[in-house]
C-alpha positions in Angstrom: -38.3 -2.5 12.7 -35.4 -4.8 13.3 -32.2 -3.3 13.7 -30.1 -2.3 11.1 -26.8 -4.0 11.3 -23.7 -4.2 9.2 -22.8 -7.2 7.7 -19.7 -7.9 9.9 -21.4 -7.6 12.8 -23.2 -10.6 11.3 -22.2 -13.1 13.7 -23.8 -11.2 16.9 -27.2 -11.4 15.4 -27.5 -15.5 15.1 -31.3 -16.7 15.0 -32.7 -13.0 15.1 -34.5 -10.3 12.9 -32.2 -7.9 11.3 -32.3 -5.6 8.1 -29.6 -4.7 6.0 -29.0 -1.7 3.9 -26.9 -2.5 0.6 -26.2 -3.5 -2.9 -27.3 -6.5 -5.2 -24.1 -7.8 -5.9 -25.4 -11.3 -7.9 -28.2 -13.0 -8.0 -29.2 -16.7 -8.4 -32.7 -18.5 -9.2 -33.1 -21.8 -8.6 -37.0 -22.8 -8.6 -38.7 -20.9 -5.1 -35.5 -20.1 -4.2 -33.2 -17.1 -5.0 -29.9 -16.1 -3.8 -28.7 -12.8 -3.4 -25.2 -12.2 -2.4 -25.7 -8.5 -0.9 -23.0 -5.6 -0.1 -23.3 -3.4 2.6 -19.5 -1.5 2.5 -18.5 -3.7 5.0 -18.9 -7.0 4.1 -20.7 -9.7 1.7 -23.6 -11.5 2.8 -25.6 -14.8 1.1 -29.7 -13.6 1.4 -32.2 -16.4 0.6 -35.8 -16.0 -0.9 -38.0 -18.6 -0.1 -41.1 -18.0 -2.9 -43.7 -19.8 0.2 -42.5 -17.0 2.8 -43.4 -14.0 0.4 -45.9 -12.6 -1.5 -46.0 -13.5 -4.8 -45.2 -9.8 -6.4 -42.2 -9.6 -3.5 -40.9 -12.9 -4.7 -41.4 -11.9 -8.4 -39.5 -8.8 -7.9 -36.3 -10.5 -6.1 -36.6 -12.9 -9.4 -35.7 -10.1 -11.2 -33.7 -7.7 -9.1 -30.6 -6.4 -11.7 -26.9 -6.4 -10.7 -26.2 -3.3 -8.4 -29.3 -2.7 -7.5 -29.9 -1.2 -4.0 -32.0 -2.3 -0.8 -33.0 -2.3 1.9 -34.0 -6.4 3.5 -35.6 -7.4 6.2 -34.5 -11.5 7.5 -33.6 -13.8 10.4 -29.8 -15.1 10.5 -29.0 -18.2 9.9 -25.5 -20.1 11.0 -24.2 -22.2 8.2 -20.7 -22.8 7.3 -21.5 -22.9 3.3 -23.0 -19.8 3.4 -20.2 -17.8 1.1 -19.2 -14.0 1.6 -17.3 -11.9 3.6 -16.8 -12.8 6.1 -19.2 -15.9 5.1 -21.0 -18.5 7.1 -23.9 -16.6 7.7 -27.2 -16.2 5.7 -29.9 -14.2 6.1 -34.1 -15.4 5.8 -35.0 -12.8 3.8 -38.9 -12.0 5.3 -39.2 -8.2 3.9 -37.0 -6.7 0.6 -37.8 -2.7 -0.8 -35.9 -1.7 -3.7 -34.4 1.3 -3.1 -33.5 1.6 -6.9 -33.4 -0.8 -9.6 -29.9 -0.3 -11.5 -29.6 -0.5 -15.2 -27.8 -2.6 -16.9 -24.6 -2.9 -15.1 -21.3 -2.4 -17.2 -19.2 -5.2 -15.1 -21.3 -8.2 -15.7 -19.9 -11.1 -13.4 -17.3 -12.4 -16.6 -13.8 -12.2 -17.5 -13.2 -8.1 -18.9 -9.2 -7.0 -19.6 -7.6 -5.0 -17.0 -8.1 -1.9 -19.5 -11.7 -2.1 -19.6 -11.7 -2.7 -16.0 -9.6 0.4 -15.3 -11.5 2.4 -17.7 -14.7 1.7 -15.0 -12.6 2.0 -11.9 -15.5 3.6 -10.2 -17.6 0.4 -10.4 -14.6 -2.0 -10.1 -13.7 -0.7 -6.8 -17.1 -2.7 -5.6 -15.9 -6.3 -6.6 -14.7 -8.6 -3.8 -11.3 -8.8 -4.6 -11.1 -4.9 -4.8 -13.1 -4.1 -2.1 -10.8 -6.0 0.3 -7.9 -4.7 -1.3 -9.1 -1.6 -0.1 -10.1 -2.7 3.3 -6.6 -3.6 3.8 -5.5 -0.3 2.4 -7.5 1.8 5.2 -6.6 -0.5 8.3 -2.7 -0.7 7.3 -2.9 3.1 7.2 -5.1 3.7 10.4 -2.1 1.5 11.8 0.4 3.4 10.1 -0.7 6.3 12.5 -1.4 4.2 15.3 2.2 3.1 15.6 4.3 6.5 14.9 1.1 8.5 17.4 2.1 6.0 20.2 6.0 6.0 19.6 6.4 9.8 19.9 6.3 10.7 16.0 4.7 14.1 15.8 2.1 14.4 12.0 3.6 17.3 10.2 2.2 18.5 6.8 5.0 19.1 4.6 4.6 21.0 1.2 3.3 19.5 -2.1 4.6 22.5 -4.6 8.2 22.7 -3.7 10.9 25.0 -5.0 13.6 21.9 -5.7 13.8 18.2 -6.1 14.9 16.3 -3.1 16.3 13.2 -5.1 16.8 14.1 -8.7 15.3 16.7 -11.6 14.6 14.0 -14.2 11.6 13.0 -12.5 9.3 16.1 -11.6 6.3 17.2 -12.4 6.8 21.2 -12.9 4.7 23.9 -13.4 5.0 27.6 -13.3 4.2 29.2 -10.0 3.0 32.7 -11.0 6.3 34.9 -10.7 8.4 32.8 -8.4 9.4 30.3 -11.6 8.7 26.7 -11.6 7.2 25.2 -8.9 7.4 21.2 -8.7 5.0 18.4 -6.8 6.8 16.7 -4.1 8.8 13.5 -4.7 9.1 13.6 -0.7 8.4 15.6 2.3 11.9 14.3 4.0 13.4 17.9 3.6 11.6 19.5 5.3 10.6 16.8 8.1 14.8 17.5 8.7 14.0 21.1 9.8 11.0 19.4 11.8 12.9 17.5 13.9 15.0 20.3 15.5 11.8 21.6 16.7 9.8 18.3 17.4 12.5 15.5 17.7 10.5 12.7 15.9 8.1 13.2 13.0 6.5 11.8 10.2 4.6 13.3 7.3 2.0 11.3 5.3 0.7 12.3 1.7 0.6 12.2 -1.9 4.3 11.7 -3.8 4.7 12.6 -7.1 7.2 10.8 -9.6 8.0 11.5 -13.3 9.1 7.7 -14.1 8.2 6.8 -17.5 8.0 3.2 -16.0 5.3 0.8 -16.8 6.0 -1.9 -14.3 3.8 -3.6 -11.6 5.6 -1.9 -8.7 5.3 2.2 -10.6 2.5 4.5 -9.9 2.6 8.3 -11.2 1.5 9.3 -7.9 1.4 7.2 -4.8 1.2 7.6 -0.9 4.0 7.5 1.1 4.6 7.9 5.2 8.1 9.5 6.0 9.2 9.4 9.7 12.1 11.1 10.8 14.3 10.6 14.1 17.2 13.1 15.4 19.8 11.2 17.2 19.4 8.4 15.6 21.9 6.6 13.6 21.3 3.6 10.6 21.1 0.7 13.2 18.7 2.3 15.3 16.8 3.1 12.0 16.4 -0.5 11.2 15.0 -1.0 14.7 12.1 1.6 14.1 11.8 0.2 10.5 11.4 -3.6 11.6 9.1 -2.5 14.8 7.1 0.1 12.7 6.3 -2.8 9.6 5.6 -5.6 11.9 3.2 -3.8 14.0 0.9 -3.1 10.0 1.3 -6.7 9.2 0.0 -7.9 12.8 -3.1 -5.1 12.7 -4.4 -6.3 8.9 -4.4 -9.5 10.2 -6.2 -8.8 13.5 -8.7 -6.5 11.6 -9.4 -7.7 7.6 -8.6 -11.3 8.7 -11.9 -12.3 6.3 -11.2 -9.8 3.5 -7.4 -11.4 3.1 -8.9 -14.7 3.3 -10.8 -14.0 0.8 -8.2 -12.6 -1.3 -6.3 -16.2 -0.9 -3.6 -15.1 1.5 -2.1 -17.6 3.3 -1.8 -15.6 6.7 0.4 -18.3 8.5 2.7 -16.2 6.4 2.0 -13.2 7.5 2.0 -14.0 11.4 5.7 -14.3 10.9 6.3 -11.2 10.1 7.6 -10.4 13.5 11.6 -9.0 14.7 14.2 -9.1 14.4 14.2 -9.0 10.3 17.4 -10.8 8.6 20.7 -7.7 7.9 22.7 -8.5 4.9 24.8 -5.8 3.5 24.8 -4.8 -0.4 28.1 -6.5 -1.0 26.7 -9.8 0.8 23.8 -9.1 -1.8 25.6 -8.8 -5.0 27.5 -12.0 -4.0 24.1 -14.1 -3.4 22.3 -13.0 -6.7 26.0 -13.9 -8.3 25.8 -16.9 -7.0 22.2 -17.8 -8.1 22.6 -16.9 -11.9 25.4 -18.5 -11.8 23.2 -22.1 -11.5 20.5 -20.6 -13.6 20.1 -22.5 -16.7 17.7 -20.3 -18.9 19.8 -17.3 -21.0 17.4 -15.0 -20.4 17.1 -15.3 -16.8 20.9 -15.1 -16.3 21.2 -11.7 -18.2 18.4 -10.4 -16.1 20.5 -11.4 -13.1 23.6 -10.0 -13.6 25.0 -8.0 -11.1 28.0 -6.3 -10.9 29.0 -4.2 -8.0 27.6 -0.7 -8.4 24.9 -0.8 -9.3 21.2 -0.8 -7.8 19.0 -3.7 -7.9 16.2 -4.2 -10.4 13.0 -6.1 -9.9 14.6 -9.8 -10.9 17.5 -8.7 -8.2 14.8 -8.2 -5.5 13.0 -11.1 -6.0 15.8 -13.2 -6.2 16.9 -11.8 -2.9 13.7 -12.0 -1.3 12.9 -15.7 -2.3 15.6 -16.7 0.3 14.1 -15.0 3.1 10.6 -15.5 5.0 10.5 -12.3 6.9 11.4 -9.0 5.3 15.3 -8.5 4.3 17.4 -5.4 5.7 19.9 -4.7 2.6 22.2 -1.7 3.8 25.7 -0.1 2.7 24.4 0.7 -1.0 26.9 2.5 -3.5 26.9 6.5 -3.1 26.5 6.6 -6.8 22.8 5.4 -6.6 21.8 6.8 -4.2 20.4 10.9 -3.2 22.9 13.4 -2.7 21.8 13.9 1.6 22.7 10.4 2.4 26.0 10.0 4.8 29.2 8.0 3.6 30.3 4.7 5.4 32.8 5.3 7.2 36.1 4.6 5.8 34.4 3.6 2.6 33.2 6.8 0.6 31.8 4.6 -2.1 29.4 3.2 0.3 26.5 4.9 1.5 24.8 4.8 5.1 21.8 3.8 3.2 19.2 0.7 3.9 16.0 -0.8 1.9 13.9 -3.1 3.1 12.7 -6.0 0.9 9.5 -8.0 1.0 9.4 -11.6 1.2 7.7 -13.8 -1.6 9.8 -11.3 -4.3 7.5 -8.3 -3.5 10.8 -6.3 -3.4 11.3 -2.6 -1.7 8.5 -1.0 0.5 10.8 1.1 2.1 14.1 3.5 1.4 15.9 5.2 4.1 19.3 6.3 5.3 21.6 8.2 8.3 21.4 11.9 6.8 24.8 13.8 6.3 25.5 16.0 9.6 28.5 18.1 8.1 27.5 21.4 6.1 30.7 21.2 4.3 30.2 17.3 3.0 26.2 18.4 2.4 27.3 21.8 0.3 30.1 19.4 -1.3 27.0 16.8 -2.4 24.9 19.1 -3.5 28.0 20.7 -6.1 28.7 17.1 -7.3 25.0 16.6 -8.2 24.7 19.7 -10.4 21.9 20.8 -7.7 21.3 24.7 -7.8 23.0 25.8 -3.9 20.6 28.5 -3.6 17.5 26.5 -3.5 18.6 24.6 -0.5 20.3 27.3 1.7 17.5 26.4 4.2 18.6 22.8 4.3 22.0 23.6 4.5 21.8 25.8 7.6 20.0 22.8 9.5 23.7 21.5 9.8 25.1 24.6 10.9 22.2 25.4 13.8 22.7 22.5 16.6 23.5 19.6 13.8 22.9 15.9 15.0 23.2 12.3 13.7 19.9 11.9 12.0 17.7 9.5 10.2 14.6 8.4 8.3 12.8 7.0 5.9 9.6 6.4 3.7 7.2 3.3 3.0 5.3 3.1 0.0 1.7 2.4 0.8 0.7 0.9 -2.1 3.8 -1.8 -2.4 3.2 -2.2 1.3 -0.3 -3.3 0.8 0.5 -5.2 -2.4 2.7 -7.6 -0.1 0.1 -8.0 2.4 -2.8 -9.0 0.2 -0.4 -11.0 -2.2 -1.9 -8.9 -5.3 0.0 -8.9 -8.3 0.4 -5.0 -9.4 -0.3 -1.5 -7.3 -2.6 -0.4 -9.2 -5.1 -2.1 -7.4 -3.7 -1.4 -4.0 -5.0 2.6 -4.6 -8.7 3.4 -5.3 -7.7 5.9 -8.4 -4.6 4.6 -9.8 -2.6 7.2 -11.9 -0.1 5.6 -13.8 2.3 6.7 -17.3 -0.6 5.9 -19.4 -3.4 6.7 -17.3 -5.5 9.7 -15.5 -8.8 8.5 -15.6 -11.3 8.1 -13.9 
């Protein structure tokens, strides 16, 4: 039996006997020839039924093959640069086809369906092109996520899901009761804790499920999302923004190197991407406020200008992003935001208590925030002082408290949204396709 290859191995396999194991994705009859473009899980290949090569009951069968179908095919490869697929160019001489089952009729018939409908049948969506790569994408920028923080020192802690306290706010938890202990809450962030962790470890990250409570509906809001959360002793917001820029560029360069075909296929124009290299623009929030000023000042259209008004103190909205974002190729450092947006652990600027040691990094192309960080407050006394002024309850971060008073250092981290991270690098429109199971406001199933 030939061997049994997967479709990006393709290439290797030029001019021999192969079989593949995988799905029907579409088929095409033209005369005594059919096309099927076949699915394996790691790529997309164009097989060709010649009706003179087969039997006649073989060839009558592939005539008739459903949508989803799966099976098993026997064929020589063949180089040709019209051949579509991922990663395309290749076809395969189909000599030998059993049908390991014949699907029914497939819900997602190769049309137009709404988004609802198509997130209704996630499960089956999740095997169309543009998904599938998504996907892709998805597991090599986390693989890489590892990859960097394993070979920079960062120890993988696992922090708690069900925590005892917020770590950035009350409005937006999900509680529940936690037997006689009183209400329990899934984690907005494992940063917290990853503070005690460094006093044992140095440098770590944690890497899981975050929970938030928004009741937003917009493109960049998911109910629950994954987030990575390093966190560095001696390390102050400057040398933050050094880990940050290495830390990003290093994902952008591996999803190139490894799902170059699947973002091709997606229409990302990855001369774009292979700038995302250091060092990454600085501008402070004040710089900030005065460049989206300055753009709706020229802005013609009403509504536009009222969506871009900015006055100082407050945080940026999507249309502020992207407005900041447009002017930039490479991801934009914006640092020094207001204390008053931001969480109650974050240190003051010095001489300016207004201003917070605080930093986001924007995407380009108006894809906005994948990451939020800051320098951590070091004093007990300013920490204790924060937590009064936010109406947090003292008792329920004791714990954190004495991390300042045991061998307290300058400190810093912070997390990077996988899903608006992987949004940017495919150049998709909304998160919900950059996860395999989206859970959004409106939405917990499948």
């Amino acid at each position: 039996m030939p061997p049994v290859i997967r479709i990006s191995q393709i290439s290797d396999y030029v001019d021999q006997e192969i079989t593949l194991q995988g799905w029907v994705y579409n088929r095409t009859h033209k005369g005594k020839l059919v096309f099927l473009l076949v699915r394996d899980g790691y790529g997309f290949a164009q097989c060709v039924a010649f009706k003179n090569d087969l039997t006649p009951d073989l060839f009558e069968t592939i005539v008739h093959l459903p949508q989803e179908s799966s099976v098993i095919i026997t064929g020589k490869v063949r180089s040709d640069p019209r051949a579509p697929g991922v990663p395309g160019g290749y076809e395969v001489g189909i000599t030998g086809l059993d049908v390991v089952q014949a699907a029914g009729e497939y819900p997602i018939a190769l049309k137009e369906h709404g988004v609802d409908y198509m997130l209704d049948n996630r499960h089956l969506w999740i095997r169309m092109p543009s998904q599938w790569a998504v996907l892709r994408v998805r597991a090599v920028v986390i693989a890489a996520i590892h990859e960097w923080l394993t070979d920079n020192g960062f120890i993988h802690m696992d922090t708690p899901i069900l925590t005892p306290a917020a770590c950035e706010g009350t409005t937006t938890l999900f509680g529940t009761k936690y037997f006689d202990e009183g209400m329990a809450y899934l984690a907005q962030s494992g940063q917290l804790y990853n503070e005690a962790n460094i006093f044992a470890f140095s440098k770590v990250y944690c890497f899981g499920p975050t929970f938030r409570a928004e009741k937003s509906k917009t493109r960049r809001h998911l109910t629950e999302f994954w987030m990575v959360e390093p966190e560095v002793a001696f390390c102050d917001l400057d040398g933050l923004m050094e880990i940050e820029e290495q830390f990003v560029s290093h994902i952008v360069q591996r999803a190139i190197e490894k799902c170059g075909p699947e973002l091709r296929s997606l229409g990302r124009d990855l001369s774009v991407l292979e700038k995302i290299k250091p060092p990454f623009p600085r501008i402070s929030y004040d710089e900030a406020v005065e460049r989206i000023n300055a753009v709706q000042a020229q802005t013609e259209d009403p509504e536009q200008r009222k969506l871009l008004e900015m006055p100082w103190g407050i945080d940026f909205g999507a249309p502020h992003e992207t407005c900041l974002t447009q002017q930039f190729e490479k991801p934009l450092f914006v640092y020094g935001y207001p204390t008053a947006v931001k969480a109650f652990y974050m240190e003051p600027w010095p001489g300016r208590p207004e201003v917070s040691k605080s930093v986001d990094l924007l995407a380009p192309e108006g894809y906005g925030e994948i990451i939020g960080g800051s320098e951590r407050i070091s004093d007990p006394e300013l920490l204790l002082q924060r937590i009064h002024d936010h109406s947090l309850p003292e008792e329920a971060y004791k714990w954190y408290i004495d991390l300042r008073r045991y061998g307290s250092v300058p400190h810093s981290g912070f997390g990077l949204g996988v899903e608006r991270t992987v949004t940017w690098i495919c150049g998709i429109d909304h998160l919900r396709e950059a996860i395999a199971y989206p859970r959004m406001i409106n939405r917990m199933y499948p």
